[in-house]
C-alpha positions as CSV (number, residue, x, y, z in Angstrom):
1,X,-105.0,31.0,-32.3
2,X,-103.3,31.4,-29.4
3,X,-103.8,27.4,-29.0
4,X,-102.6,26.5,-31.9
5,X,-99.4,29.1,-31.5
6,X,-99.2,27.2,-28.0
7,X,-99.5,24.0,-29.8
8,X,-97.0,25.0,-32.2
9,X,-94.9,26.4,-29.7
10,X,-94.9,23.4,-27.6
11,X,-94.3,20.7,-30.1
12,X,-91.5,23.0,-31.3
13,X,-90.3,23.1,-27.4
14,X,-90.6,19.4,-27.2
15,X,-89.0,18.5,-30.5
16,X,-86.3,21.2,-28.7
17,X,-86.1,18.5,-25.7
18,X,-86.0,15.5,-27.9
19,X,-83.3,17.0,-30.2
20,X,-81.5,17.7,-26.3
21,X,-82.3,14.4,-25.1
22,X,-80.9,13.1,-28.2
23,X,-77.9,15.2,-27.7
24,X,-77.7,14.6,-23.9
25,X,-77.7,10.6,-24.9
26,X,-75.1,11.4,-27.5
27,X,-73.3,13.0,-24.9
28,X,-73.6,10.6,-22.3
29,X,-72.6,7.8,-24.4
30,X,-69.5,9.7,-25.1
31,X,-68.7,10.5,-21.8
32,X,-69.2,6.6,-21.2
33,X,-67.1,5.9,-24.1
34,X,-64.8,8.7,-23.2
35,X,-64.6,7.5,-19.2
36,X,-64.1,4.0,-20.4
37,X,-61.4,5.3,-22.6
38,X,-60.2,7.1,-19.5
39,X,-60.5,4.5,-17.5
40,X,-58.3,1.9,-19.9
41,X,-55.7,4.7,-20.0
42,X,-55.9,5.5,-16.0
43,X,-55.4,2.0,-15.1
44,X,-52.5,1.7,-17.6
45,X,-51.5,5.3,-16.4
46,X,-51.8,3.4,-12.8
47,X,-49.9,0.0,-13.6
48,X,-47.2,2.4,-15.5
49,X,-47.1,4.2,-12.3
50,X,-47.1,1.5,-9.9
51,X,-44.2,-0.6,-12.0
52,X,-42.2,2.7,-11.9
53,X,-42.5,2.8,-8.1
54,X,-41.7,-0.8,-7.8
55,X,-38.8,-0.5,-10.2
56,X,-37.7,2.6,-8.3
57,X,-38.2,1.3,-4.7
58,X,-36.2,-2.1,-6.6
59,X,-33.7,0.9,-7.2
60,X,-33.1,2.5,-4.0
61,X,-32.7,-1.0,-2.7
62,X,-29.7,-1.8,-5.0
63,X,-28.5,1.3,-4.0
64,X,-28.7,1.2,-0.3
65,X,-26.9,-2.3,-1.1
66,X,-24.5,-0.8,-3.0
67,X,-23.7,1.7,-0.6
68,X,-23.3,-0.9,2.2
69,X,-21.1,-2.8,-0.1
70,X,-18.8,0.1,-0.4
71,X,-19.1,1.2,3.6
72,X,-17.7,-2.9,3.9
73,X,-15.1,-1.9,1.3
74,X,-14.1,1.4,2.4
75,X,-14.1,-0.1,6.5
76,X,-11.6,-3.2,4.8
77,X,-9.4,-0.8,3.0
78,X,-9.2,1.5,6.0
79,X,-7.9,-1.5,7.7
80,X,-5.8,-2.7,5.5
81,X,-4.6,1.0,5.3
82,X,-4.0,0.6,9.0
83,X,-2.2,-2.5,8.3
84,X,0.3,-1.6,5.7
85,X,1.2,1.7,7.9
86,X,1.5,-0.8,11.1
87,X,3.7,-3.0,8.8
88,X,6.2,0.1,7.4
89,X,6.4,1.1,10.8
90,X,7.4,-2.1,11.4
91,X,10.2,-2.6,8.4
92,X,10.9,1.2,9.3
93,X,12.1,-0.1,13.1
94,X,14.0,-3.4,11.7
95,X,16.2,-1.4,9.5
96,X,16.8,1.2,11.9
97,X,18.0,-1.6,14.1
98,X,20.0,-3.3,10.9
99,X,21.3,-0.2,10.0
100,X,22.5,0.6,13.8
101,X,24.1,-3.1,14.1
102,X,25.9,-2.1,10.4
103,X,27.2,1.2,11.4
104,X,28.0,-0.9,14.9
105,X,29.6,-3.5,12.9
106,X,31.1,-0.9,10.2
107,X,33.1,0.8,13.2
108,X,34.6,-2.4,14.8
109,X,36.1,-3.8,11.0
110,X,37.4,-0.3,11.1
111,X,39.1,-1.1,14.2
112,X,40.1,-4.4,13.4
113,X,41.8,-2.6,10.5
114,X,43.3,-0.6,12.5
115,X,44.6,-3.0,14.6
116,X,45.3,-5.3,12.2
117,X,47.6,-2.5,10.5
118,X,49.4,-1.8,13.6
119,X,50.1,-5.2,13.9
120,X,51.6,-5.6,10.7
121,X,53.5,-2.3,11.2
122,X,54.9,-3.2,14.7
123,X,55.5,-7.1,13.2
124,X,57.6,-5.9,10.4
125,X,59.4,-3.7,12.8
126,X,60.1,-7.1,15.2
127,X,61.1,-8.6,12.2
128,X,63.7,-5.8,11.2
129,X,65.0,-5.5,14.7
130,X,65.3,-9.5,15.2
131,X,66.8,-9.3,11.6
132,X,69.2,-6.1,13.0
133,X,70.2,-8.4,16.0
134,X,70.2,-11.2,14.2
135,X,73.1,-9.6,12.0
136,X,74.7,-8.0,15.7
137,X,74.3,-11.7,16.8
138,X,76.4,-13.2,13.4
139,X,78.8,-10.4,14.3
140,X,79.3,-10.4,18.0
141,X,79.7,-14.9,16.8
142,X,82.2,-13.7,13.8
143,X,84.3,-10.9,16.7
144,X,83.9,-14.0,18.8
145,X,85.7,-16.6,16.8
146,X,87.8,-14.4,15.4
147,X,89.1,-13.3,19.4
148,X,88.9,-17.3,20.3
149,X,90.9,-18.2,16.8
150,X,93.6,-15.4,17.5
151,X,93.2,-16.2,21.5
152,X,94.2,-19.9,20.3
153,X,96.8,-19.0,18.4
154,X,98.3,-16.5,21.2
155,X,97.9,-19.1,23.8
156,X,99.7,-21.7,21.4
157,X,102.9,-19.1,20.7
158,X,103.2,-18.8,24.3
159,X,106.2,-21.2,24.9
160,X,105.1,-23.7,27.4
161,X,106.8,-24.1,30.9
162,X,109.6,-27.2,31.2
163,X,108.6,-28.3,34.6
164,X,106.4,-30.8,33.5
């Protein structure tokens, strides 16, 4: 008896290890199934990853490029910056000199108004005096001819000597 219990046991026992073997090969072939799955998925996963990194390295590139466009940009407006202040200081110094030579300018038309003024003063007073001694002239003339006239006149009363 204990035979056939042993017998019994150990076809139950191996029908145990088929019925695992079975399972095992189940298994197996869907961990196969399963890592070929995983595999699909991991090198998709990989070519996801690796056009990521290439699109991000693309990425930093244009960015790196677009910084160094700006740096160009930011160096040319600095110097046109430095230009513009170079050319104010420049306009700055031509119409302090413009407005120094019209200030200069403004005082001597002042002058020359001045002057000009006086002239006209000091000719209108020539003309008033020559116009008073003109008229001193016409009288001293007018006394004169009137004297010669009446001189003429006394000269021709006088009776005139015989002795001729």
């Amino acid at each position: 008896m204990l035979e056939t219990e042993l017998t019994e046991e150990r076809k139950k026992y191996e029908q145990q290890m088929i019925l695992r073997d079975e399972q095992i090969k189940k298994l197996d072939k869907e961990l196969a199934k399963a890592l070929t799955i995983d595999n699909g998925r991991q090198q998709r996963i990989l070519a996801e990853y690796e056009d990521k990194m290439y699109a991000g390295a693309r990425e930093v590139e244009d960015w790196k490029m677009k910084a160094m466009a700006m740096e160009r940009e930011k160096a040319e407006l600095a110097r046109e910056r430095d230009q513009a202040i170079e050319d104010l200081r420049n306009v700055e110094s031509a119409f302090s000199d413009v407005h120094s030579k019209y200030e200069r300018i403004k005082g001597i038309l002042k002058n020359s108004r001045r002057n000009q003024e006086l002239l006209e003063d000091r000719d209108l007073e020539m003309q008033a005096r020559l116009s008073e001694t003109e008229a001193r002239i016409l009288e001293i003339q007018n006394e004169v001819r009137i004297r010669l006239t009446k001189y003429i006149l006394d000269v021709d009363q006088i009776p005139q000597p015989k002795y001729l």
